[in-house]
C-alpha positions as CSV (number, residue, x, y, z in Angstrom):
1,X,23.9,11.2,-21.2
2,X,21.0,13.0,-22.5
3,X,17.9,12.6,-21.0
4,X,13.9,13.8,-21.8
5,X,11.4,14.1,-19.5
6,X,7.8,15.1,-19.2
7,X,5.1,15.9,-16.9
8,X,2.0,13.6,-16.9
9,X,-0.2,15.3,-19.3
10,X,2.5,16.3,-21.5
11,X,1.8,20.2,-21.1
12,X,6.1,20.6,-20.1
13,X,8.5,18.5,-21.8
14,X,12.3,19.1,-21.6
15,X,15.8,17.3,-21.8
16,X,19.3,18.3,-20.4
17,X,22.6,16.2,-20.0
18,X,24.0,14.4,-17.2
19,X,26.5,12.9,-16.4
20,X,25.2,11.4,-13.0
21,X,22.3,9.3,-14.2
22,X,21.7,6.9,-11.7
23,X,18.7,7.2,-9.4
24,X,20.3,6.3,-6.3
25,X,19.7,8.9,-3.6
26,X,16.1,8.1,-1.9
27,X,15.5,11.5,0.0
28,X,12.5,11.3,3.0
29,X,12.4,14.9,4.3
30,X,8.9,16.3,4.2
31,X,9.7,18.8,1.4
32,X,10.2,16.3,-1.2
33,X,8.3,13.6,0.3
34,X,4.9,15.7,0.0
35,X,5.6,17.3,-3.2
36,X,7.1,14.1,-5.3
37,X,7.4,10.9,-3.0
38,X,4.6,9.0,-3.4
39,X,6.9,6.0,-1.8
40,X,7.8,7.8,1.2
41,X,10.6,9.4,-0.7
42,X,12.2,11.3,-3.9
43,X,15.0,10.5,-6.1
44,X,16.2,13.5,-8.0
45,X,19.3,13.5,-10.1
46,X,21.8,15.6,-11.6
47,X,22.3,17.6,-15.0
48,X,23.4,20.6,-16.4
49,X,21.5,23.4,-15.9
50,X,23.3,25.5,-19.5
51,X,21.6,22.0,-21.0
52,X,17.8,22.1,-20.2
53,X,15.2,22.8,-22.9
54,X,11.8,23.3,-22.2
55,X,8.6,23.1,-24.1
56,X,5.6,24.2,-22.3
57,X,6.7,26.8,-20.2
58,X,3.5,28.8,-20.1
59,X,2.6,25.3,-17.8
60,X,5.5,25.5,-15.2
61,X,5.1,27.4,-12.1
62,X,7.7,27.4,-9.0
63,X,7.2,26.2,-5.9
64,X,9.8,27.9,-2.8
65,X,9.6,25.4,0.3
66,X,9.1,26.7,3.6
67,X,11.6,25.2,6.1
68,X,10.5,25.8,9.8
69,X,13.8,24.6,12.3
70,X,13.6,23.0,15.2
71,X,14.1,26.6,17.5
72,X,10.9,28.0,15.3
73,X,12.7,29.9,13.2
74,X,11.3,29.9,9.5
75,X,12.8,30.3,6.1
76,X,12.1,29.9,2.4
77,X,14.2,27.8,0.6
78,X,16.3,29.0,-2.3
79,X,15.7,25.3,-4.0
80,X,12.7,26.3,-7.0
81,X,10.8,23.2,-7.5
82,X,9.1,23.1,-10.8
83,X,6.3,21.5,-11.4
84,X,3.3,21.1,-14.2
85,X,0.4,23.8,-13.3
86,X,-1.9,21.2,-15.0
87,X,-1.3,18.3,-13.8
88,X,0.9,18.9,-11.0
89,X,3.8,16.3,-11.8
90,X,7.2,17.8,-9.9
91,X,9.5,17.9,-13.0
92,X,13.1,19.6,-11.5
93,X,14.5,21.5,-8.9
94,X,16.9,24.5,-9.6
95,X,18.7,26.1,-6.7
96,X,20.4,29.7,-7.4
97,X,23.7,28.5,-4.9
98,X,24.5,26.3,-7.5
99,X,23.9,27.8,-10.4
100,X,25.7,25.1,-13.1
101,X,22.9,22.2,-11.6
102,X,19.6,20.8,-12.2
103,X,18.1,18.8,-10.4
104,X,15.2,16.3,-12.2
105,X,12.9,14.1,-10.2
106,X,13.9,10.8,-11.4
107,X,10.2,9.7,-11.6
108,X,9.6,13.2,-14.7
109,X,12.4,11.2,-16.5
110,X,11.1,9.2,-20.0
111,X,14.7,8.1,-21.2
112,X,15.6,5.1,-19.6
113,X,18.0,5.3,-16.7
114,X,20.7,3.3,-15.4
115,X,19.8,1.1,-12.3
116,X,22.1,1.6,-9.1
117,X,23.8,-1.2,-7.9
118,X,23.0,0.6,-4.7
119,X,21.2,3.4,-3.2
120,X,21.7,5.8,-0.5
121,X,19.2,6.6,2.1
122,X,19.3,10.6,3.1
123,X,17.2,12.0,5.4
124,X,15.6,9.5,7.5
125,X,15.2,11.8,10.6
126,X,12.3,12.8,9.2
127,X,10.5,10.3,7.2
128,X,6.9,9.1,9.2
129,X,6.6,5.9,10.8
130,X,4.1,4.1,8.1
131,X,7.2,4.4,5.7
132,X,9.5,1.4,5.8
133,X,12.5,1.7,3.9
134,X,13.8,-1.3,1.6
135,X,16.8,-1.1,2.7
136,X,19.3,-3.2,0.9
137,X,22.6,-5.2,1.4
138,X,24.8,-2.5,0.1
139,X,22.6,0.3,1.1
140,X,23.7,3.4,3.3
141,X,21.5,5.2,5.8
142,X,22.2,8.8,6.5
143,X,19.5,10.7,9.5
144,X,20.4,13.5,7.5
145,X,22.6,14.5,4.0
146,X,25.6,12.3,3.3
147,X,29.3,13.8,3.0
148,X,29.7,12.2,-0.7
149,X,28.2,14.6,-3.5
150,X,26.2,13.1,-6.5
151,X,29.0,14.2,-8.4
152,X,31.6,11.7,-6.0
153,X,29.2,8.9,-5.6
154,X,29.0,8.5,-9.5
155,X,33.1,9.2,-9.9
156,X,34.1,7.1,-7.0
157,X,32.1,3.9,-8.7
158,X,33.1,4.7,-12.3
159,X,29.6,5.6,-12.9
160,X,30.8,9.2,-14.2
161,X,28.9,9.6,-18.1
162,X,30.9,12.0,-20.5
């Protein structure tokens, strides 16, 4: 499925393909929670990284997480979030270790995506106390990352897009 998105002011546009369209994975750690979760969360998805086409690069800039572990230790993450320098809209995240994947926040998308019949609740160790998740019927919880990839959750539903 191909699929356009945009920052807010329209400075970055791009598209890429995916086969794994649906916004279902609702993510609570800090990371994306302060830089794309106004809910208390972010959904990213998944394309294909050989696929994206950007307009507006002179407007992108990368942002490398610090992750500070329980023991102290510190560490920059190897995930590149991408975001508009002029309006400051989180657009994708591109991680080196996997080099075929993209990662767009669902909420930089324009096409119209497929709603989940479910979602999937992933890092809830960390989200604060004023965020309530809906949780619904069919929904799974996870303190941390599920086993199940993007890629299996979509294949094991029939959700797979060619």
């Amino acid at each position: 499925m191909k699929l356009e998105g945009s920052c807010r002011c329209n400075a970055v546009t791009f598209s890429l393909d995916s086969h794994t369209p649906y916004p279902y994975q609702l993510c609570y750690c800090s990371i994306c929670r302060k830089t794309a979760g106004g809910g208390g969360f972010a959904i990213n998805i998944m394309g294909n990284a050989k696929s994206l086409r950007v307009r507006g690069k002179k407007a992108l800039r990368v942002y490398r997480a610090k992750i500070m572990e329980e023991n102290g230790h510190c560490e920059t993450s190897s995930g590149q979030r991408h975001f508009c320098s002029k309006c400051a809209s989180a657009l994708w995240l591109f991680d080196k270790n996997w080099p075929d994947l993209v990662h767009p926040f669902a909420s930089a998308i324009d096409s119209q995506l497929p709603v989940p019949l479910a979602k999937v609740h992933l890092m809830l160790r960390y989200k604060p106390r004023w965020v309530k998740p809906q949780i619904g019927r069919k929904d799974q919880r996870f303190d941390e990352y599920p086993e199940q990839s993007i890629e299996d959750w979509h294949k094991s539903r029939g959700l797979w897009i060619d």
